[in-house]
C-alpha positions as CSV (number, residue, x, y, z in Angstrom):
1,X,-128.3,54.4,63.0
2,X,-124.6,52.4,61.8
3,X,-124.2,52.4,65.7
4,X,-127.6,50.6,65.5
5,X,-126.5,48.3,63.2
6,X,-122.9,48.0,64.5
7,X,-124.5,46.9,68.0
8,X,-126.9,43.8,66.6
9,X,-124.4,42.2,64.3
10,X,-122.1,42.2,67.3
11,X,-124.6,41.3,69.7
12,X,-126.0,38.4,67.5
13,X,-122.7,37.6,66.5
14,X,-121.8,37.4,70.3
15,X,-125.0,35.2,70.6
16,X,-124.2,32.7,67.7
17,X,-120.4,32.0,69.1
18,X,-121.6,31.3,72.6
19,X,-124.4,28.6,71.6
20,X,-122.8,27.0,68.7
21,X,-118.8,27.7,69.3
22,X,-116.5,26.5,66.1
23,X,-119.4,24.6,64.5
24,X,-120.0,24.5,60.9
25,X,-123.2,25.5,61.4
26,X,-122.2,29.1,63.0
27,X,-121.4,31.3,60.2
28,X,-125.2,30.2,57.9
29,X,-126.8,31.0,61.3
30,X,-125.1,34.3,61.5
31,X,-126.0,35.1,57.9
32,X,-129.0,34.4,58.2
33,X,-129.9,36.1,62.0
34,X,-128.1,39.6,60.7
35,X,-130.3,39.5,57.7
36,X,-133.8,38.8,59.7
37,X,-132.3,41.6,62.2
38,X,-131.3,44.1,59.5
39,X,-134.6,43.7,57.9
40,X,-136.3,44.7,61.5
41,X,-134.3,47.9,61.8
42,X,-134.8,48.7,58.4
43,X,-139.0,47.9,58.8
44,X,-138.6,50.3,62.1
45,X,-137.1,52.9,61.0
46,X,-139.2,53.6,57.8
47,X,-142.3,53.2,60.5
48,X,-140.6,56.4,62.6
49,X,-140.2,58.2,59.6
């Protein structure tokens, strides 16, 4: 599950540096992204349970 985890912050992190570059703007977008996706993989995997 970390690996989970580990994978989407990077991936989204990947995602947010490619659109946006050194804006200001990067790091609240990346806050906010991880959050929403954290909150996914945390919905899904009490749903498998």
């Amino acid at each position: 599950m970390l690996v989970l985890v580990w994978f989407v912050v990077c991936a989204i992190f990947a995602f947010v540096q490619f659109i946006l570059g050194d804006s200001g703007h990067s790091l609240e977008l990346f806050a906010v992204m991880s959050a929403i996706a954290l909150f996914l993989i945390s919905r899904i995997k009490h749903k498998i349970k």
